[in-house]
DOZASE-139159 format. One line per field, with one value per residue (C-alpha): residue number from 0; residue in three letters; x, y, z. Coordinates in Angstrom, 3 decimals, decimal comma. Example, Ala and Ser with C-alpha at 12.3 -4.5 7.8 and 13.67 -1.06 7.14 Angstrom:
pos: 0 / 1
code: ala / ser
c1: 12,300 / 13,670
c2: -4,500 / -1,060
c3: 7,800 / 7,140
# end
This chain:
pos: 0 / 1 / 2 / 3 / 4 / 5 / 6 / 7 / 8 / 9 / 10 / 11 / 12 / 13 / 14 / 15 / 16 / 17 / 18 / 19 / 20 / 21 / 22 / 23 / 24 / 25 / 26 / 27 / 28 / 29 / 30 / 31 / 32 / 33 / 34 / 35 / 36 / 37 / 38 / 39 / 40 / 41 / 42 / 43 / 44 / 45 / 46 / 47 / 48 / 49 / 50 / 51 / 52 / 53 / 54 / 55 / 56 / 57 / 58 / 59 / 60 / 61 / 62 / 63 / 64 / 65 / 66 / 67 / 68 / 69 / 70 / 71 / 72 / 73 / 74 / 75 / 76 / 77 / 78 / 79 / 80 / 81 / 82 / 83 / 84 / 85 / 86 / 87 / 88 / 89 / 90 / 91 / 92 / 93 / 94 / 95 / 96 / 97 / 98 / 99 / 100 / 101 / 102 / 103 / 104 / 105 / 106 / 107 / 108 / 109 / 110 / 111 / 112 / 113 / 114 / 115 / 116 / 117 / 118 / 119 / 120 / 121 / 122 / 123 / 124 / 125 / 126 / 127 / 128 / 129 / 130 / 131 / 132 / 133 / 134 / 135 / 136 / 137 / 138 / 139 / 140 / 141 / 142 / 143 / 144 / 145 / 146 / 147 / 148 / 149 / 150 / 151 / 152 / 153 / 154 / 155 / 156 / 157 / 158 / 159 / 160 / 161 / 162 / 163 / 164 / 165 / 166 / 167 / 168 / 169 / 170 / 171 / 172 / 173 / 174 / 175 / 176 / 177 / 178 / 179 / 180 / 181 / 182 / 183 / 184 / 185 / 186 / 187 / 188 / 189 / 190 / 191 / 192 / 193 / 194 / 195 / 196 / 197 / 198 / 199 / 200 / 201 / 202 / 203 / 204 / 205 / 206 / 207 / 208 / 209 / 210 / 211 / 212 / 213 / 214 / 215 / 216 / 217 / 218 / 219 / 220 / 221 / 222 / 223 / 224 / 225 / 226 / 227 / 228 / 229 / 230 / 231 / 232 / 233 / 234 / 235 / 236 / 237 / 238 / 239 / 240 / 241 / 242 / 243 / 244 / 245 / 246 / 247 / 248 / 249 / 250 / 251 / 252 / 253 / 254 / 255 / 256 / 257 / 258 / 259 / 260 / 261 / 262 / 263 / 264 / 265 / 266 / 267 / 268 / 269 / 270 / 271 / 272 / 273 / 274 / 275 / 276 / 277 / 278 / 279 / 280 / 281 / 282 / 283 / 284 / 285 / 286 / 287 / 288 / 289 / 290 / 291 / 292 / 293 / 294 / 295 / 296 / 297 / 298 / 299 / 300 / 301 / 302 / 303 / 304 / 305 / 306 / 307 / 308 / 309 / 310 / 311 / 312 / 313 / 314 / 315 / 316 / 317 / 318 / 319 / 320 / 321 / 322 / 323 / 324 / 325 / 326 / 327 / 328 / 329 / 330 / 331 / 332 / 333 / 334 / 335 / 336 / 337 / 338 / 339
code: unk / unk / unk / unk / unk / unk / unk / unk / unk / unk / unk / unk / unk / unk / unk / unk / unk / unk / unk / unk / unk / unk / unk / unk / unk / unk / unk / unk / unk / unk / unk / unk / unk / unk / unk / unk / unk / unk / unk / unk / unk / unk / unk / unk / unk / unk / unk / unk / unk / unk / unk / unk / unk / unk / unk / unk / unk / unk / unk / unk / unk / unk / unk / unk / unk / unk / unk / unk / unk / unk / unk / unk / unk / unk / unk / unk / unk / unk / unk / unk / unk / unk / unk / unk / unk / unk / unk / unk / unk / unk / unk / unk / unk / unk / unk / unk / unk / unk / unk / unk / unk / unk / unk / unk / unk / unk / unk / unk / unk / unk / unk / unk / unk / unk / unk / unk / unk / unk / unk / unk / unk / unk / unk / unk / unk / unk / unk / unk / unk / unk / unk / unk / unk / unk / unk / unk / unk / unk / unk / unk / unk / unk / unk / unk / unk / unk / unk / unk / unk / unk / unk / unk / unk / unk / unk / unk / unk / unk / unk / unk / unk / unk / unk / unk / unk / unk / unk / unk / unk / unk / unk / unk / unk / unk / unk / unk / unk / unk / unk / unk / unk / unk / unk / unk / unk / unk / unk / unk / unk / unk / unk / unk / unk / unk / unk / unk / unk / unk / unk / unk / unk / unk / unk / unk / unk / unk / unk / unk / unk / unk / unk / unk / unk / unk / unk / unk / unk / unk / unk / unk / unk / unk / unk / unk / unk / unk / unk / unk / unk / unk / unk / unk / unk / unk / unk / unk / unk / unk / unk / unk / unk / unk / unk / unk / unk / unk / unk / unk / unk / unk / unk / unk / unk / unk / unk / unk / unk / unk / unk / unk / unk / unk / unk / unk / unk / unk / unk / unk / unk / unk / unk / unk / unk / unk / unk / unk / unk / unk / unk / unk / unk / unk / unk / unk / unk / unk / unk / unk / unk / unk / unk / unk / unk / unk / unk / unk / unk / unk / unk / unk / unk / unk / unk / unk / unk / unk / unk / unk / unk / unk / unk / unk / unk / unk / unk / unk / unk / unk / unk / unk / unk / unk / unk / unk / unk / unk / unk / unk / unk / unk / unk / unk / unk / unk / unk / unk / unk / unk / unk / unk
c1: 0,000 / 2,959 / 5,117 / 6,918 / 8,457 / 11,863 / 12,465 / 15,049 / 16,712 / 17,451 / 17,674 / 15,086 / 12,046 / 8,688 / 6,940 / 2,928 / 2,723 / 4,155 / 2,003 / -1,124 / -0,712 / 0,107 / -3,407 / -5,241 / -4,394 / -4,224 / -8,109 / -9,485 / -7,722 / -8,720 / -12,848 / -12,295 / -11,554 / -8,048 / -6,353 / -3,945 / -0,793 / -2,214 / -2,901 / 0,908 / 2,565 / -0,051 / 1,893 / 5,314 / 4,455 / 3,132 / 5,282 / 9,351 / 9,450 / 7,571 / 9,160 / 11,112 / 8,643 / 5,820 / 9,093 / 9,267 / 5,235 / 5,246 / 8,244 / 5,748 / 3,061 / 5,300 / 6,196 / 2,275 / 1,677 / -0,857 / -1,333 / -1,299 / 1,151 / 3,433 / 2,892 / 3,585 / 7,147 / 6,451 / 3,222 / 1,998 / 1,135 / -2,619 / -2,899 / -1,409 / -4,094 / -6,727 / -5,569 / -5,581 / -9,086 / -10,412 / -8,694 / -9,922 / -13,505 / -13,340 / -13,433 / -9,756 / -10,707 / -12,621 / -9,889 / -7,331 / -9,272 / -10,056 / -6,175 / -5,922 / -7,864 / -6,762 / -2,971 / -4,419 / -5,683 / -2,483 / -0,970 / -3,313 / -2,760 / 0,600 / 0,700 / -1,901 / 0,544 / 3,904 / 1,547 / 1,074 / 4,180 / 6,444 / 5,599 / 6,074 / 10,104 / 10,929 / 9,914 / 12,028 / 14,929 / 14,923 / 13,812 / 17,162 / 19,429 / 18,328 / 18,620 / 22,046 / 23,212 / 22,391 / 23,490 / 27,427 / 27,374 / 25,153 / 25,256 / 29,043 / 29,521 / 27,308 / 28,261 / 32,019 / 29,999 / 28,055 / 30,630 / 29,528 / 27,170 / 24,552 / 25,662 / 26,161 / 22,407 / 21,881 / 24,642 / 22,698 / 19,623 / 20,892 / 22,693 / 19,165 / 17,447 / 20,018 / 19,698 / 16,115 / 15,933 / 18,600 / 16,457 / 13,503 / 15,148 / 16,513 / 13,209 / 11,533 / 14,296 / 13,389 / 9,596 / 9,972 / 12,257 / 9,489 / 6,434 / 8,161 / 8,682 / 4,758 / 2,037 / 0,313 / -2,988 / -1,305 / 0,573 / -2,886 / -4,270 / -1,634 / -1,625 / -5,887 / -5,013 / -3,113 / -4,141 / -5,484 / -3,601 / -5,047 / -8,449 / -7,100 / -5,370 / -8,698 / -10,861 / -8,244 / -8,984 / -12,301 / -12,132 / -9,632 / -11,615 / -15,241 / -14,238 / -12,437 / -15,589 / -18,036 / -15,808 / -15,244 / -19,325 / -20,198 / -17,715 / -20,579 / -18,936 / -21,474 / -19,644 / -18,752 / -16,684 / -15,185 / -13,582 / -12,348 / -10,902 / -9,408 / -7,535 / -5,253 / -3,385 / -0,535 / -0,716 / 0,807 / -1,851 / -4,659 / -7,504 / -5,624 / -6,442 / -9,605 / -10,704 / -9,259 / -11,235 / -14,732 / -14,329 / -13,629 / -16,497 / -18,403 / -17,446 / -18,403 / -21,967 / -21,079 / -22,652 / -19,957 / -20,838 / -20,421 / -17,572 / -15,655 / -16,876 / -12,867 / -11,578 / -12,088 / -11,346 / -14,274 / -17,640 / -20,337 / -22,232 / -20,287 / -21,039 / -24,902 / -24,940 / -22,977 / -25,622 / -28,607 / -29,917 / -29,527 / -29,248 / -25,892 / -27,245 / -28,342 / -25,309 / -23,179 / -24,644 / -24,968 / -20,873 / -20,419 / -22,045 / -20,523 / -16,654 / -17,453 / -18,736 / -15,211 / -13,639 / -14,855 / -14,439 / -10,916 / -10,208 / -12,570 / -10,396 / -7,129 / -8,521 / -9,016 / -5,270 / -3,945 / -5,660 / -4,308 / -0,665 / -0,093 / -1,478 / 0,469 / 3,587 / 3,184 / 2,647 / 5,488 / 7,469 / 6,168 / 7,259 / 10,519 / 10,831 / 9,522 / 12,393 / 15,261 / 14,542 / 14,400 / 17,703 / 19,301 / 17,565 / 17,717 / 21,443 / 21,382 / 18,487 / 21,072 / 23,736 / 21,599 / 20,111 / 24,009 / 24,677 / 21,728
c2: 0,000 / 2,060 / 3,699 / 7,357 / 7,743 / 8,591 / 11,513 / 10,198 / 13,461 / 14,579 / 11,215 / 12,412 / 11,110 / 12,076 / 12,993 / 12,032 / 15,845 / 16,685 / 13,914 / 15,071 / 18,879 / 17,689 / 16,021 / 17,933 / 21,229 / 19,514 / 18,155 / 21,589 / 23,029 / 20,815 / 21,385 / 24,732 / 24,575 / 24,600 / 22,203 / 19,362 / 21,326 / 24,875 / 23,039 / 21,947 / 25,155 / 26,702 / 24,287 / 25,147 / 28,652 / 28,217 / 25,286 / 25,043 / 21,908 / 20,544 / 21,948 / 19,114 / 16,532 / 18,865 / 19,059 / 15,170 / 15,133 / 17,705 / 15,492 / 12,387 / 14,327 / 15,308 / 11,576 / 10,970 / 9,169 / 10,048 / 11,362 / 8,397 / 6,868 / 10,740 / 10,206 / 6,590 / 7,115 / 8,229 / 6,454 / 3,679 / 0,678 / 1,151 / 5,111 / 4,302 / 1,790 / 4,127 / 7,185 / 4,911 / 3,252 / 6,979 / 8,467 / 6,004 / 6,240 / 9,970 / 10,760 / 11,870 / 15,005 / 13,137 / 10,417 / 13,266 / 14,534 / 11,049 / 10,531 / 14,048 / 13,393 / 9,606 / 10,786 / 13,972 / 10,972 / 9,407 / 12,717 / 13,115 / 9,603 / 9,749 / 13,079 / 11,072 / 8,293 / 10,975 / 12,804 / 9,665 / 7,662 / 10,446 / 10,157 / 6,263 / 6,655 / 8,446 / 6,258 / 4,060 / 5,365 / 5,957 / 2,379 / 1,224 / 3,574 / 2,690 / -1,406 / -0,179 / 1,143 / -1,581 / -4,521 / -3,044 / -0,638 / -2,078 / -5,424 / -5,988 / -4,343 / -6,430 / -8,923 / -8,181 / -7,399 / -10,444 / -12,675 / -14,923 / -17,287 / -17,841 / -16,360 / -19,088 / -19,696 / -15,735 / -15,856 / -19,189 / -17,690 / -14,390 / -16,426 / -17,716 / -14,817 / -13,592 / -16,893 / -16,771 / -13,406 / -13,634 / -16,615 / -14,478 / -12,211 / -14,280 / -15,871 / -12,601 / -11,252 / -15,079 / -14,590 / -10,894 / -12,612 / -15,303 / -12,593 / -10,025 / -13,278 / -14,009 / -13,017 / -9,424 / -11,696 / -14,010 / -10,823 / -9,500 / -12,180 / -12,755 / -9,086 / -8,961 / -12,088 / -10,359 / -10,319 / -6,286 / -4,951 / -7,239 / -5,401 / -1,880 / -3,321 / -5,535 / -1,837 / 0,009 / -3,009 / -3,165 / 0,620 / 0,159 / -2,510 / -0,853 / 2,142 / 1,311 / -0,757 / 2,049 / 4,356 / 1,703 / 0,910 / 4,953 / 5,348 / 3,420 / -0,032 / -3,352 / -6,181 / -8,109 / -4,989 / -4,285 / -8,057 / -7,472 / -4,080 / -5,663 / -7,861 / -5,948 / -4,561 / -5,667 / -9,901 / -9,154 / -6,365 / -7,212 / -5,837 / -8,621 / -11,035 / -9,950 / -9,885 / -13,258 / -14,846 / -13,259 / -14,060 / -17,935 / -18,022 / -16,906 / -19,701 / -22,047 / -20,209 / -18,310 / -14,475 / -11,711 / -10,830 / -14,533 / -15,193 / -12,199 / -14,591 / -15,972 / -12,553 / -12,165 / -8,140 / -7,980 / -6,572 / -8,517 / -5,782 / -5,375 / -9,049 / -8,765 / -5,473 / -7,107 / -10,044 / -8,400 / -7,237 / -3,980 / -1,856 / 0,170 / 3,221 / 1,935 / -0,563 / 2,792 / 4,617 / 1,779 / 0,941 / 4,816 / 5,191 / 1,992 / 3,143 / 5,822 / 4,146 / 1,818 / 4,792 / 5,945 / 3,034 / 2,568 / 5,788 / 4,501 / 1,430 / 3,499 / 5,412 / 3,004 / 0,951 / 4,571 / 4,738 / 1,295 / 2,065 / 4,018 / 1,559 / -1,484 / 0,637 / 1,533 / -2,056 / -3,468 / -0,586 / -1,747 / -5,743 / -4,105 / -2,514 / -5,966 / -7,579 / -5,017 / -5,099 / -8,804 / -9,422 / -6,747 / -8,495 / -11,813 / -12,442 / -10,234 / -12,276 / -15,784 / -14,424 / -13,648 / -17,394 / -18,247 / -16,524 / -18,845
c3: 0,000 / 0,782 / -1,693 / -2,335 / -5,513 / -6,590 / -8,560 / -11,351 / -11,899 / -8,340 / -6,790 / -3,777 / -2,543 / -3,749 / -0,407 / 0,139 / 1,020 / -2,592 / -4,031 / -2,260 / -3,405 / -7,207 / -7,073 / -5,254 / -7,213 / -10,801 / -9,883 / -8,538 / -12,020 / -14,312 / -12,758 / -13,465 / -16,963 / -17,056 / -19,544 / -18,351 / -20,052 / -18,258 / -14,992 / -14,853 / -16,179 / -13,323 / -10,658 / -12,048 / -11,408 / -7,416 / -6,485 / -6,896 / -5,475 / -7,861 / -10,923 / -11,885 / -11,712 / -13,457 / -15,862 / -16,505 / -16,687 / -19,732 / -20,724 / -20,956 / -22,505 / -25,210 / -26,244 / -26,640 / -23,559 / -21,249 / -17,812 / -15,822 / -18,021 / -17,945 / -13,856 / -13,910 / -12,900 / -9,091 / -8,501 / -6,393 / -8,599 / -6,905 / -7,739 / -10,618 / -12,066 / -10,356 / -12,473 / -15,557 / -15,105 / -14,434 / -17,492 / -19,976 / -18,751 / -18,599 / -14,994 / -14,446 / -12,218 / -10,078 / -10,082 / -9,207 / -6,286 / -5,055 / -5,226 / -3,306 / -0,758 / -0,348 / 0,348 / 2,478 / 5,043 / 4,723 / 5,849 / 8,259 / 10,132 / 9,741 / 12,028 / 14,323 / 14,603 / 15,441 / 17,839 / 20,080 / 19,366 / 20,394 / 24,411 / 24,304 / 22,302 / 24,677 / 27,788 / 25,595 / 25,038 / 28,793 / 29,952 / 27,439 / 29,023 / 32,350 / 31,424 / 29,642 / 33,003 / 35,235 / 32,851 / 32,341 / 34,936 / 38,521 / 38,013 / 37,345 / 40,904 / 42,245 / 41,860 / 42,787 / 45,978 / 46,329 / 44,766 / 41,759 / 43,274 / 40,082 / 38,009 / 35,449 / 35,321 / 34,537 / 31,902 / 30,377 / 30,606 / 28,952 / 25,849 / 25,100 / 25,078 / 22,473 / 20,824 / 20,627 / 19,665 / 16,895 / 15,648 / 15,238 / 13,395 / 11,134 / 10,835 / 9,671 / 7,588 / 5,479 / 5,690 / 4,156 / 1,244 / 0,880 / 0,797 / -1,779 / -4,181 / -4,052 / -6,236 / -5,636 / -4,812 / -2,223 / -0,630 / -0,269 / 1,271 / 3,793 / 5,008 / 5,075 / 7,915 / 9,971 / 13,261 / 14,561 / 11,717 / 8,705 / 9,104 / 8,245 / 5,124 / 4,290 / 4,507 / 2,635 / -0,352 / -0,441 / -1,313 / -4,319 / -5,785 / -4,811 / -5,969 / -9,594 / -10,270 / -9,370 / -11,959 / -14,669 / -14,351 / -13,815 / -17,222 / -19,366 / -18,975 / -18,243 / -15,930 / -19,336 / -20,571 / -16,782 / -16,648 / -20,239 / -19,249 / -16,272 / -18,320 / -20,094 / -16,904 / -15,880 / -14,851 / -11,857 / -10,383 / -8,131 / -10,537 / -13,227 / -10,764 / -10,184 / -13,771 / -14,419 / -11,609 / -12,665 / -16,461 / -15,026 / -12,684 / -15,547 / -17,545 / -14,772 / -15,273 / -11,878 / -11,860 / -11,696 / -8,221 / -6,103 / -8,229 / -5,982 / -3,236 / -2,327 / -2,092 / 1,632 / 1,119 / -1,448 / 0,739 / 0,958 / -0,350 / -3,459 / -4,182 / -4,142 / -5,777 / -8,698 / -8,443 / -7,718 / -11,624 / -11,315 / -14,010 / -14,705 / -13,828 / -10,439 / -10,021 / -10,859 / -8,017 / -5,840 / -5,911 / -5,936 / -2,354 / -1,319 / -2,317 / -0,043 / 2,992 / 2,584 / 2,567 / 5,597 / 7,012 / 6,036 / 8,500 / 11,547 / 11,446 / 11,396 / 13,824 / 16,036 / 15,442 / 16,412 / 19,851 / 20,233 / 19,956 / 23,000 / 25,608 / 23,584 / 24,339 / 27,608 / 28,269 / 26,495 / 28,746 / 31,670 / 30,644 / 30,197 / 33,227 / 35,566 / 33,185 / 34,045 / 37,645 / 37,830 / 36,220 / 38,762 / 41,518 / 41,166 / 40,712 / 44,391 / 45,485 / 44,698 / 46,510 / 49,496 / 49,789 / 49,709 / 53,306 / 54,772
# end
């Protein structure tokens, strides 16, 4: 779901802020009348930063490609297929603004998450130093005080934590190499099942596909046309997969709609809209109203994972703190039963 582009020329990152300004300003321009090549010179003009990647847009233009294609170079592979699907069925300013105000709520959480994350790295950075101290600093002196007596167990029991925790690492260093090598579908489906987290990326799905359907259908397509149109993207895209799976349940005499039935990130309600006979214009509106109910949904859900981090950290602190006073106690504690 995640990705800033690079800008070729200057070797720096495309920020979501940049991103979110280009759209937003190149959708309220282009409602206004303004033409794609006046909208751009128009951003040139109000935004330096911008200038060289409004430069390589022009650039793309030139060659005969279009916008999505002219953007292509610094956009996420969903945004990307989302521009596309809007230019071809001639909805690109409302694609653009969607885009805006998509990566203005990525903005926005992001703050959300640095507002409430900054309290808890610094009880951490504390609680480290603190652990620092008395593992090289405290407990070496006492136990010159106390003499040795247990300390082989702590040391054993301090070479498996390391142990285990260099085995976990390794473990998800291979697991990351294993999920970047599978297909987009499979990648989806394994993030949609992860526990707390898995719901947030299932919402944030069930928009992208709800919402390319509604502007595919709203662009004068029928379902027959949308799997067709679906097709020629590229194999590797979700909305490939998609396609392919609703032209084969239709083979199998399946409707359109239950055919989306595996995809546990497609709504329930997309599926009996799709199924239910309704006619485009209705179906149209219908998956319309429903892309933005996901999308509203999609930020009640990240909402609601922000509130969460905050008391996860404060209890993972105060593990950490039980932990660093038992292993300055205990070795004290050893010593102790020794006198008796």
């Amino acid at each position: 779901m995640k990705k800033i582009g690079i800008n070729i020329f200057t070797g720096k990152r495309i920020s979501i802020k940049q991103q979110a300004f280009l759209f937003s300003t190149l959708g309220d321009l282009l409602s206004t009348g303004f033409s794609i090549h006046q909208s751009l010179e128009f951003v040139k003009v109000v935004s330096k930063r911008n200038q060289i990647i409004v430069n390589k847009i022009i650039h793309g233009l030139e060659r005969g490609n279009n916008l999505p294609d002219s953007m292509k170079f610094f956009l996420s592979e969903s945004i990307y297929y989302q521009l596309k699907i809007a230019d071809e069925h001639g909805d690109l300013v409302n694609g653009m603004k969607k885009v805006g105000d998509f990566l203005k709520l990525r903005i926005t959480q992001n703050e959300k998450i640095k507002a409430v994350v900054v309290y808890p790295i610094f009880l951490f950075l504390v609680l480290f130093s603190i652990i620092f101290a008395v593992k090289f600093l405290i407990m070496p002196q006492t136990a010159d005080l106390t003499g040795q007596t247990g300390t082989r167990n702590h040391h054993v029991i301090s070479y498996i934590v390391y142990a285990v925790g260099l085995t976990i690492i390794l473990l998800g260093m291979v697991g990351y190499q294993n999920f970047k090598a599978k297909k987009c579908i499979d990648r989806i489906n394994l993030l949609v099942k992860i526990p707390v987290i898995g719901q947030l990326f299932k919402a944030y799905y069930q928009y992208f596909v709800t919402s390319n359907f509604a502007l595919m259908i709203n662009g004068g397509l029928d379902l027959k046309q949308v799997v067709s149109a679906l097709l020629k993207f590229d194999h590797q895209s979700l909305l490939y997969d998609v396609g392919k799976t609703m032209r084969a349940g239709f083979n199998e005499g399946m409707n359109f709609g239950a055919s989306l039935a595996r995809y546990s990130f497609v709504s329930e309600e997309m599926i009996v809209f799709l199924s239910n006979g309704s006619t485009q214009s209705e179906l149209a509106q219908n998956l319309k109203a429903l892309s933005r109910l996901s999308f509203k949904e999609m930020i009640r859900k990240s909402n609601l994972l922000i509130k969460l981090i905050q008391p996860v950290s404060f209890a993972v602190i105060g593990i950490l703190i039980v932990g660093a006073y038992l292993q300055m106690l205990l070795p004290m504690y050893d010593s102790m039963k020794g006198l008796y």
